[in-house]
N, CA and C atoms as a LAMMPS dump frame, in Angstrom:
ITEM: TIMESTEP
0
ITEM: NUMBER OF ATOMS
228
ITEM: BOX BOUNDS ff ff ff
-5.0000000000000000e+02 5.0000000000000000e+02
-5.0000000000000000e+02 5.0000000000000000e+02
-5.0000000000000000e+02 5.0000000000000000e+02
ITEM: ATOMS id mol type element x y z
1 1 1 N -185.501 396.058 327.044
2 1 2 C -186.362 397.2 327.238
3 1 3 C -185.473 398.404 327.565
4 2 1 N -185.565 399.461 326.912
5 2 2 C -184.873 400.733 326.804
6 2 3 C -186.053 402.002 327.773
7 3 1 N -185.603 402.733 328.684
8 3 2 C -185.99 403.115 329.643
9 3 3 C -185.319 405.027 329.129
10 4 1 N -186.08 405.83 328.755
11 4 2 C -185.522 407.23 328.586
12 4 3 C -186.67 408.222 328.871
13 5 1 N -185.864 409.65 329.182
14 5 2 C -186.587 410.378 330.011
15 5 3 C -187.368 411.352 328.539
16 6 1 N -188.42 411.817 329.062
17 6 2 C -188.792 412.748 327.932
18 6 3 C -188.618 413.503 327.109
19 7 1 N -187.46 414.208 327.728
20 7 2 C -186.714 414.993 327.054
21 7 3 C -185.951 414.518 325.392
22 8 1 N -185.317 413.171 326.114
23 8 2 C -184.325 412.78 325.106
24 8 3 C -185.831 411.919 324.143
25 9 1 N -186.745 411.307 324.481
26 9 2 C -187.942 411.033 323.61
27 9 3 C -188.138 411.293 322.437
28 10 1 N -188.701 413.282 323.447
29 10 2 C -188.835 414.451 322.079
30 10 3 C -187.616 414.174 320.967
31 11 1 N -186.733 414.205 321.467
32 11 2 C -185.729 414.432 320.637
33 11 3 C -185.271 413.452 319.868
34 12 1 N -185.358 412.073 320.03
35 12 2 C -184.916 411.304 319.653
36 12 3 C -186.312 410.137 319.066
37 13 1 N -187.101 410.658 318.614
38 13 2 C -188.55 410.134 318.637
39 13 3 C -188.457 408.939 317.14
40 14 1 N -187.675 409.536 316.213
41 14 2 C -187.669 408.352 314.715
42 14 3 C -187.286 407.26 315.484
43 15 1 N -186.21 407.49 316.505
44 15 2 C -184.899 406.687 316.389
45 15 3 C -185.998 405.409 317.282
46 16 1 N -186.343 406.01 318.161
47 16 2 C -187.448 405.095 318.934
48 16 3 C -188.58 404.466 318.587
49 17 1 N -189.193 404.806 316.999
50 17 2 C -190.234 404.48 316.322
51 17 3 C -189.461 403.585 315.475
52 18 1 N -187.996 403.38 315.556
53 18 2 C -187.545 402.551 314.957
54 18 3 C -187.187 401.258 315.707
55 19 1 N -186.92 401.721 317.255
56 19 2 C -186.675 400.525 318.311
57 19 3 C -187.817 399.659 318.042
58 20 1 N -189.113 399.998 318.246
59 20 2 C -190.448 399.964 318.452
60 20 3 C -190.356 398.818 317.196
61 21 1 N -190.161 399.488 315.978
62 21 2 C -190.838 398.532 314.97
63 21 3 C -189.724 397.53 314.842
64 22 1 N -188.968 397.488 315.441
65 22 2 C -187.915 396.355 315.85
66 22 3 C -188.021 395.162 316.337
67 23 1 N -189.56 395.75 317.195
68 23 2 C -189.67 394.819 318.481
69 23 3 C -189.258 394.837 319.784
70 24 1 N -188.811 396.222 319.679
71 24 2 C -188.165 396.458 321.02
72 24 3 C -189.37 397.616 321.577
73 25 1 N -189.372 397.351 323.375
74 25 2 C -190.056 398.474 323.892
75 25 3 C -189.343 399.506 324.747
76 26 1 N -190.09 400.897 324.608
77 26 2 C -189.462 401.845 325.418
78 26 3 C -190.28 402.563 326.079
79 27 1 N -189.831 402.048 327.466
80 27 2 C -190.268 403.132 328.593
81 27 3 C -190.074 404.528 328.588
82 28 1 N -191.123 405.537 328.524
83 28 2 C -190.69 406.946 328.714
84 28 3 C -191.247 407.045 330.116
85 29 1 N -189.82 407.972 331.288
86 29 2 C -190.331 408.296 332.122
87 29 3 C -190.151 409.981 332.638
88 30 1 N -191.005 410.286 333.492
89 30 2 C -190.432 411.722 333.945
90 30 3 C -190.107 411.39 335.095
91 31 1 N -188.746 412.23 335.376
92 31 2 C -188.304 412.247 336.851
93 31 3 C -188.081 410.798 337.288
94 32 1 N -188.106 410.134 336.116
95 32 2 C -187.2 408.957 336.985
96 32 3 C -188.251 407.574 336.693
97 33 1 N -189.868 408.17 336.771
98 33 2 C -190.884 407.647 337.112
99 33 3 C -191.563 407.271 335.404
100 34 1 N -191.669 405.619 335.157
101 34 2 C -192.269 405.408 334.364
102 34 3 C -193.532 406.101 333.702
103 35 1 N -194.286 406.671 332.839
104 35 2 C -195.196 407.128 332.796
105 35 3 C -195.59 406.274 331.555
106 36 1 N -194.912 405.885 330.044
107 36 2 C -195.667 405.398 328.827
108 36 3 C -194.744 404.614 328.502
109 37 1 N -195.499 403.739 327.443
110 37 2 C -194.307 402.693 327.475
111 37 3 C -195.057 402.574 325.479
112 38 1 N -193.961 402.589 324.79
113 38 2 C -193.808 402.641 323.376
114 38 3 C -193.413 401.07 322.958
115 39 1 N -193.9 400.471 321.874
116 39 2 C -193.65 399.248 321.354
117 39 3 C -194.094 398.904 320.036
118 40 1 N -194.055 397.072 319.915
119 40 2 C -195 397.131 318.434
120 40 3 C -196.003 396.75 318.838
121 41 1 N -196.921 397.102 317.786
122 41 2 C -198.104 396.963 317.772
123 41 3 C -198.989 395.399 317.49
124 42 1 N -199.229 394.406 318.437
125 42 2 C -199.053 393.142 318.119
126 42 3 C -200.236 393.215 316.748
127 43 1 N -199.89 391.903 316.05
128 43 2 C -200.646 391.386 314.782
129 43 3 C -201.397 390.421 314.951
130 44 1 N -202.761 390.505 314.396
131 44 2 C -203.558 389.813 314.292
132 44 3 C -203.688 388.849 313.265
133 45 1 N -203.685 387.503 313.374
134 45 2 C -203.918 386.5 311.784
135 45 3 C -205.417 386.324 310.992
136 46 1 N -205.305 387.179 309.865
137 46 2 C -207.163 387.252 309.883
138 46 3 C -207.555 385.72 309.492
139 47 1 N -208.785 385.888 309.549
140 47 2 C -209.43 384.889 310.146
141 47 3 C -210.064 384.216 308.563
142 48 1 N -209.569 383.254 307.948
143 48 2 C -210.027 382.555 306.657
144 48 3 C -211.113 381.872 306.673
145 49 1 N -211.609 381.596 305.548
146 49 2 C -212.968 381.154 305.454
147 49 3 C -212.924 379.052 305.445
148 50 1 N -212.522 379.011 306.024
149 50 2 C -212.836 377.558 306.305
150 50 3 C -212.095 376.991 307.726
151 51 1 N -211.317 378.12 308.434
152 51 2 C -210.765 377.793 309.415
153 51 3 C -211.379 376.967 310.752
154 52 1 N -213.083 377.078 310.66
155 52 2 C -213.291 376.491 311.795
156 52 3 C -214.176 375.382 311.262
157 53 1 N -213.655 374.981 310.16
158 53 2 C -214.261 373.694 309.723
159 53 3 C -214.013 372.592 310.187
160 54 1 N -215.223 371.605 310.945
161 54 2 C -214.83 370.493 312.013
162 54 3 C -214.899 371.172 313.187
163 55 1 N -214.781 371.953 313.562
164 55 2 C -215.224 372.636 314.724
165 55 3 C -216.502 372.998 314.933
166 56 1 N -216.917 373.199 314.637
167 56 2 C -218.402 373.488 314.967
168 56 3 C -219.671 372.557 314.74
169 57 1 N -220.03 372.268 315.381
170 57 2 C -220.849 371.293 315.55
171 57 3 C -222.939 371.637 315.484
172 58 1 N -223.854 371.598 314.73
173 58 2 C -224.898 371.911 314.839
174 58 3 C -226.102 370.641 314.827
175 59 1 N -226.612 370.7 315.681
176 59 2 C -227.529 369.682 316.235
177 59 3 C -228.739 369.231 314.952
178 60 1 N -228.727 368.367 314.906
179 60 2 C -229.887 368.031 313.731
180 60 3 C -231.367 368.391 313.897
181 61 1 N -231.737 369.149 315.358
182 61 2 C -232.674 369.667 315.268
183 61 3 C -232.806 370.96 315.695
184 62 1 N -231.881 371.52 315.501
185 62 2 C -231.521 373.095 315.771
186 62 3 C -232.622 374.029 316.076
187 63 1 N -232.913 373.555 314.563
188 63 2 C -234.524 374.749 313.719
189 63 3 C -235.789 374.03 314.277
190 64 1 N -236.054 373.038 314.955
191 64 2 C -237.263 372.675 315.047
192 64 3 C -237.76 373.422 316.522
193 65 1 N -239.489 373.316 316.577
194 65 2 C -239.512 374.416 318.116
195 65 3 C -240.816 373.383 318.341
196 66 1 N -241.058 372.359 319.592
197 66 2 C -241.522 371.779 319.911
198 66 3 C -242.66 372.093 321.045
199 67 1 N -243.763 371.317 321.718
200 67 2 C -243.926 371.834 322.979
201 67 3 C -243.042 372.561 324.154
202 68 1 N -242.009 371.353 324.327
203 68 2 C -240.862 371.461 325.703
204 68 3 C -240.207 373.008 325.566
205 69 1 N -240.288 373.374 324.498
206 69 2 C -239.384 375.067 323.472
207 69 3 C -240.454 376.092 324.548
208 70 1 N -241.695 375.905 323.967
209 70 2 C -242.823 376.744 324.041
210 70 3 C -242.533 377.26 325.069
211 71 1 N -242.778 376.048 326.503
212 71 2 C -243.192 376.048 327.998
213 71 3 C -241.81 376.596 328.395
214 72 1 N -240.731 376.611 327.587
215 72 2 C -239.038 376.708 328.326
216 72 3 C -239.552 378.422 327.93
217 73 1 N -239.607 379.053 326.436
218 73 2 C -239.554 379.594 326.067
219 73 3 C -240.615 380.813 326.92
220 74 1 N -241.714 380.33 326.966
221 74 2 C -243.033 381.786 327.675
222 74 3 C -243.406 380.944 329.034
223 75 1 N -242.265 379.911 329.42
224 75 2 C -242.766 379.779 331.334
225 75 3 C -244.494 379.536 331.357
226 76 1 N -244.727 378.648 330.812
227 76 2 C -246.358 378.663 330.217
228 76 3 C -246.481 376.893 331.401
């Protein structure tokens, strides 16, 4: 982790958008004092169409709505 003051930031801003997409992070501080902190941007794995197959589990009477439903359902 690379730690620089604002000044040199401004000035040096590619060079740090290059740390960044490196994988590296940088603290900008003023006066000494952390204030933002620059990095990469983590990645998400999108999400495929059969990935939660076997996982999910649905009850064989899912869809049906019985008395016990009713009385749960309107407190009757």
């Amino acid at each position: 982790m690379t730690t620089v003051n604002i000044y040199e930031a401004k000035s040096s801003f590619s060079r740090l958008i290059a740390a960044a997409e490196a994988g590296e992070t940088v603290v900008i501080a003023r006066n000494g004092k952390p204030v933002a902190q620059l990095g990469p941007v983590p990645t998400r794995q999108p999400v495929r169409f059969g990935d939660l197959a076997g996982m999910v589990v649905i009850s064989d009477d899912f869809d049906t709505w019985d008395e016990q439903d009713e009385a749960d359902w309107y407190g009757a």
